[in-house]
C-alpha positions in Angstrom: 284.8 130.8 53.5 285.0 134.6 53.5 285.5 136.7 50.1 288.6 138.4 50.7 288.5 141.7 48.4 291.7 142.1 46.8 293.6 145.4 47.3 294.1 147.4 44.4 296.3 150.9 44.3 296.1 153.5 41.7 298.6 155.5 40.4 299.4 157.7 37.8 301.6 157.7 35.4 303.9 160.6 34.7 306.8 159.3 32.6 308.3 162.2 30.8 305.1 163.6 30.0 303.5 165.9 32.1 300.3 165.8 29.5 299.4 162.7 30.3 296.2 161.8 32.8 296.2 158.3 31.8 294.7 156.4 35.2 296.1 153.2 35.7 294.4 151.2 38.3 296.5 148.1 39.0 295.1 145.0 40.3 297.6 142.1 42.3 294.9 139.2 41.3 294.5 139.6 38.0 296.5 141.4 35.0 293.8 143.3 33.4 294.5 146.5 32.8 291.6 149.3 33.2 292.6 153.0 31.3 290.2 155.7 32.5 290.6 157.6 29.2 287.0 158.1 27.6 288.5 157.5 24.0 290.5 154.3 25.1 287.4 153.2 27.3 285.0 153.7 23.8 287.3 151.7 21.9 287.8 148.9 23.8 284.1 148.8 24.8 283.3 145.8 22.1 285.8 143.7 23.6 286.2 144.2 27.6 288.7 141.3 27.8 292.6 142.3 27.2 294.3 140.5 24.7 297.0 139.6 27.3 294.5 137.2 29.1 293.5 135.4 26.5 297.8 135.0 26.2 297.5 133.8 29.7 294.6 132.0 29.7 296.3 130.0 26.7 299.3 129.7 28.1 297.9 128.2 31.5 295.6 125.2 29.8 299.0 124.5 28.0 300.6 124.1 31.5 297.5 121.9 32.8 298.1 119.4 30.0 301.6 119.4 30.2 301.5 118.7 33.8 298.1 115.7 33.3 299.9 114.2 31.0 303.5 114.1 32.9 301.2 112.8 35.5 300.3 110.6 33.9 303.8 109.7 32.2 305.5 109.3 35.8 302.7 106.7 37.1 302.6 104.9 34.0 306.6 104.9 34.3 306.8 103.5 37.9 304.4 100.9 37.3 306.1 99.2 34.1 309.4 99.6 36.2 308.2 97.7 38.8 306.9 95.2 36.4 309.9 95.1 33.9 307.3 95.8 30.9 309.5 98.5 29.3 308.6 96.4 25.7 308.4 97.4 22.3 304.7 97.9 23.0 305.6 100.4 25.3 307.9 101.8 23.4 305.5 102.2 20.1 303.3 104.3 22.3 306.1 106.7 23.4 306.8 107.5 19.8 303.0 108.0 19.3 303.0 110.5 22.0 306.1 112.3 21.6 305.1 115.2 24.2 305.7 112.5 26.8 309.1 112.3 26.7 309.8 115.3 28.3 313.2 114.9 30.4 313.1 114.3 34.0 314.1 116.9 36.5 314.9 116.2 39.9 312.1 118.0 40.9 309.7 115.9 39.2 306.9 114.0 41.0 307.2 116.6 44.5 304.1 118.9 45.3 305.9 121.8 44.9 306.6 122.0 41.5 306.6 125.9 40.6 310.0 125.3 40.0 309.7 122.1 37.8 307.0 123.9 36.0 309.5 125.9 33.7 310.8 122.6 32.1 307.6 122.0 30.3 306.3 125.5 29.5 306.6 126.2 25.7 307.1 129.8 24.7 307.4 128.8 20.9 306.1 126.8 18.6 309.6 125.0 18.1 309.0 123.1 21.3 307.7 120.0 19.7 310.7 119.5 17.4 312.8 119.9 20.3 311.2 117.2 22.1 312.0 115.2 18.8 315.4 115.6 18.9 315.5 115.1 22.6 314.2 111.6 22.2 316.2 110.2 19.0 319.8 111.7 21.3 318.1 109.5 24.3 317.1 106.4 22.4 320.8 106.7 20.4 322.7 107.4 23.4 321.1 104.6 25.7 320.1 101.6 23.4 321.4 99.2 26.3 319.9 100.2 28.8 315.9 98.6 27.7 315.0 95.8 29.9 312.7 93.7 27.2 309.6 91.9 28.4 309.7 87.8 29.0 309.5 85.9 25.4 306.6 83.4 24.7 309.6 80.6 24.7 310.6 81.9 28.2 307.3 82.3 29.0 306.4 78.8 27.9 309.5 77.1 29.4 308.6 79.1 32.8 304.7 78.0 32.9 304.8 74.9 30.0 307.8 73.3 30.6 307.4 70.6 27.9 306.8 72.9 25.3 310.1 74.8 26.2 312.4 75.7 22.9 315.7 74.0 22.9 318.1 73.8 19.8 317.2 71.1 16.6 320.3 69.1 17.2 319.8 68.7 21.0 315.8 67.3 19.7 317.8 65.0 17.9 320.2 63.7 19.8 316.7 62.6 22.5 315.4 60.9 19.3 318.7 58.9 18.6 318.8 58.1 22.4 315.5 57.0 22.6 315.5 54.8 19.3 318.6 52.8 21.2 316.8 52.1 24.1 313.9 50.7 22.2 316.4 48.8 19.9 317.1 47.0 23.6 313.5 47.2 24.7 311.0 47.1 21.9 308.2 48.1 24.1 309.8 51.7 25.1 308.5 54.2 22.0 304.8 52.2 22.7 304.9 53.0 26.5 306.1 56.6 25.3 303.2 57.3 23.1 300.7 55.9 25.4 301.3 57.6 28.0 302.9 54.9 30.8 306.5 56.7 30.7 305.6 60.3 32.8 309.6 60.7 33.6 310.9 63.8 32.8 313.5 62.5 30.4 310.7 59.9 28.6 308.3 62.9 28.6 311.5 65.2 26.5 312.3 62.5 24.3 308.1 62.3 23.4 308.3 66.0 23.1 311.8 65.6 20.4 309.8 62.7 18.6 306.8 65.2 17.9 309.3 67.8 16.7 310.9 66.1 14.1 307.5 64.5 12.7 305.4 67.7 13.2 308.0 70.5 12.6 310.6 69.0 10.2 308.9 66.3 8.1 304.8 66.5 8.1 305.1 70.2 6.9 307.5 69.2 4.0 305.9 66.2 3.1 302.5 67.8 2.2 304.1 70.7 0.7 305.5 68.2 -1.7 301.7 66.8 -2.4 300.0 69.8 -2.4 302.3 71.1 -5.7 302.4 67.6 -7.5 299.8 65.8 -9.4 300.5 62.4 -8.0 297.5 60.3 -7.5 296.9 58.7 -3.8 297.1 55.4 -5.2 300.8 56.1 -6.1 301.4 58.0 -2.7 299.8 55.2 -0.7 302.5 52.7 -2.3 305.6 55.7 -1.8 304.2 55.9 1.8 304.3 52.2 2.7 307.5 50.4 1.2 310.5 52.1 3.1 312.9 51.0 0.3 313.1 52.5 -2.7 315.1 52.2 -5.9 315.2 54.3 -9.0 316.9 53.8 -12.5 317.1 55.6 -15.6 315.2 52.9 -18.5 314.6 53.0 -22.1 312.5 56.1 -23.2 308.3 55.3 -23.3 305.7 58.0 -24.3 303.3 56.7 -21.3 301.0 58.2 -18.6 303.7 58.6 -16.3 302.1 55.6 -13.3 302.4 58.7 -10.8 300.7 61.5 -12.0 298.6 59.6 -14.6 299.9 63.1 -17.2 301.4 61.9 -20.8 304.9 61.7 -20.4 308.1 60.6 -21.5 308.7 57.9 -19.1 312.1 56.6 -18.8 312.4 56.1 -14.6 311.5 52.7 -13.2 310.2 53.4 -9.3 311.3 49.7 -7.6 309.3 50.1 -4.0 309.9 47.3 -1.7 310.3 46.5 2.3 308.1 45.8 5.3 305.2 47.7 6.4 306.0 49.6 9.9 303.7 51.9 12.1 305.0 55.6 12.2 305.1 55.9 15.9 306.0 52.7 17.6 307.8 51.7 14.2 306.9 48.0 14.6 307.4 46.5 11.4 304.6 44.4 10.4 305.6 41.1 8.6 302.7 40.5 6.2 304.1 40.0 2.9 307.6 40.8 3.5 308.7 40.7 0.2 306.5 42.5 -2.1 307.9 44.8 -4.1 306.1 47.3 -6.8 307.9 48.5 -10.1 306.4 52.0 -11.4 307.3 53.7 -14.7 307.9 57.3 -14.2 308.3 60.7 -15.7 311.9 62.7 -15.2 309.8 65.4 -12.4 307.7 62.2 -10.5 310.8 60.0 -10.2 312.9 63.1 -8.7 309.7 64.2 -6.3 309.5 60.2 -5.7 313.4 60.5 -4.1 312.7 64.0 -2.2 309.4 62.5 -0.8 310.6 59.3 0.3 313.7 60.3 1.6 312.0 62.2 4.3 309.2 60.3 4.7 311.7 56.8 5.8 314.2 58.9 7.5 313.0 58.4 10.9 312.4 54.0 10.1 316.1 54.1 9.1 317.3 56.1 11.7 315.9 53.8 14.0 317.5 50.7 11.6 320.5 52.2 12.2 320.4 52.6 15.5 319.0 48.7 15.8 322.0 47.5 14.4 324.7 49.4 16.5 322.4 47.7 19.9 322.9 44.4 17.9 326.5 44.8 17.2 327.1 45.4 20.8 326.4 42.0 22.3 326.5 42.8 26.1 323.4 41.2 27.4 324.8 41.8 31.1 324.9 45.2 31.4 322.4 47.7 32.9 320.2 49.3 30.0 321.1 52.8 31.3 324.4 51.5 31.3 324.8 50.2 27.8 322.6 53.0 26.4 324.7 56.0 27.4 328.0 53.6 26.6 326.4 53.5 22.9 325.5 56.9 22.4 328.7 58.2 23.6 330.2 55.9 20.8 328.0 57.0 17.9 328.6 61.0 19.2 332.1 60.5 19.4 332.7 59.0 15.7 330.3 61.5 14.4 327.9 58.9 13.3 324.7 61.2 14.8 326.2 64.3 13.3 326.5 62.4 10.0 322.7 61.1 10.0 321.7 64.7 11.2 323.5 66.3 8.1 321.5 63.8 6.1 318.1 65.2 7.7 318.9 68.9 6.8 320.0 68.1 3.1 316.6 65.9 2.8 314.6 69.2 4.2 316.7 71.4 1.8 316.1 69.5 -1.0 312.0 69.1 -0.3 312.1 73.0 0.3 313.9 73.7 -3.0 312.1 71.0 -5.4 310.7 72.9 -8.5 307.1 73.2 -9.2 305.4 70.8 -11.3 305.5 71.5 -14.8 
């Protein structure tokens, strides 16, 4: 395009002083200021560039930034809003950035923003502790108004169903459930654990079974190994008789039969029952009445009650459970039928709240039990 030359007009100045010849030439595109005096001209010779632009120049790459990064702000803004992402992630980076939270104007975002500009001008150096304040009133005064991203447990139950979260009792209440309907049909927990049941309800009850092994009693169990001194022999014979009996004997300076340490013995460990498998939990009839009597220190015969406790509870549950099905005696009726009957019962007296109060004081006491000494 064409090089328009900008107009200029001179002028001189004669404010109450006739004396003064001072030339001012003023120019419309720029605000430099030439004097025509020879002494003012030799002076500012070194430096031809008035301080007043550098003021300028300053002040208009603090504009620029202030307006990139509002850009940038306002785009970032719309797009999480869109997306309801307005997380703590989110969030952490406003704080970082604290020039960003600069308030909105209705002019914001338009073309024309000469007149937005003056919201984000600083003429101070106080600006920044102004913007400070301005966001700790906004977070204070709007605390409600955050829209928080999707948790992993939403997240899960919307893409992983079976892996959705749902409360420890409601778990348990799908184990107790299930353990009747095998106490009626012994091949149900085997069809559940290889795979033949895919119903939804089969698949939840598989999912309930897992929680209370992997996420109430495996975790608890080990942690009660790991800080003991107990041999494997002994925790073999603990892990395989699911009836156990202690009493207080006559005082014996021993190797405690657990731990293998000197001790003063004076617990007798009576281990007895059938064998059973931990899924399925099939009892297995060889040698049904062997039993196994164990001399004990004070700590091993208390560890020896924590551990087994937990490690049976799910056997007896399901012993329990057997013997309500048995009680019952209606042979006509639908399984559904004389499940839901039978679990309505035991929920109603307050029999699987009672066993489920059992289950928490077992985990209690495994996650309180002393260190070995």
């Amino acid at each position: 395009g064409r090089r328009k030359r900008s107009s200029t007009s001179v002028m001189y100045d004669s404010d109450e002083s006739e004396d003064s010849d001072i030339l001012v030439r003023k120019v419309s595109a720029k605000r430099r200021c030439i004097i025509d005096d020879d002494e003012s001209s030799e002076k500012q010779q070194p430096d031809k560039t008035c301080p007043t632009e550098n003021v300028s120049a300053n002040r208009k790459q603090k504009v620029l930034a202030k307006l990139k990064e509002l850009a940038r702000q306002s785009a970032a803004r719309r797009s999480c809003s869109s997306a309801n992402c307005e997380d703590s992630n989110s969030e952490a980076e406003i704080e970082e950035e604290p020039f960003c939270q600069l308030p909105l104007t209705p002019s914001e975002g338009s073309e024309t923003d000469s007149d937005s500009m003056k919201d984000f001008i600083v003429d101070n150096d106080d600006d920044d502790d102004g913007d400070d304040n301005t966001e700790h009133v906004k977070s204070e005064n709007q605390p409600h108004q955050k829209q928080p991203n999707p948790s992993n447990s939403e997240l899960l139950a919307q893409y992983v169903p079976q892996l959705s979260r749902c409360d420890h009792y409601v778990h348990f209440k799908r184990i107790v459930k299930a353990f009747l309907i095998n106490a009626i049909d012994d091949t149900f927990l085997s069809s559940l654990y290889d795979g033949t049941r895919q119903k939804k309800y089969a698949q939840d009850m598989l999912l309930s079974l897992h929680y209370l092994d992997d996420r109430f009693i495996q975790p608890r169990l080990e942690n009660l190994i790991c800080r003991s001194r107990w041999k494997d022999r002994y925790k073999e014979r603990v892990d395989c008789y699911p009836d156990v009996r202690i009493s207080l004997k006559s005082t014996k300076n021993m190797s405690c039969q657990a731990c293998e340490m000197k001790r003063c013995c004076k617990f007798n460990v009576l281990l007895s029952g059938r064998l059973y498998n931990s899924k399925t939990l099939e009892v297995d009839d060889f040698m049904p009445d062997d039993k196994q009597v164990l001399k004990v220190g004070v700590v091993c015969a208390n560890r020896t009650r924590v551990y087994h406790n937990l490690k049976h509870f799910k056997y007896k549950l399901y012993v329990g459970c057997s013997s309500v099905a048995e009680l019952d005696g209606d042979e006509d009726e639908p399984v559904k039928d004389t499940v839901e009957r039978l679990f309505s019962h035991l929920e109603e007296s307050g029999w699987i709240q009672e066993r489920y109060n059992d289950l928490e004081d077992y985990m209690e006491d495994a996650d309180n039990f002393q260190e070995e000494k």
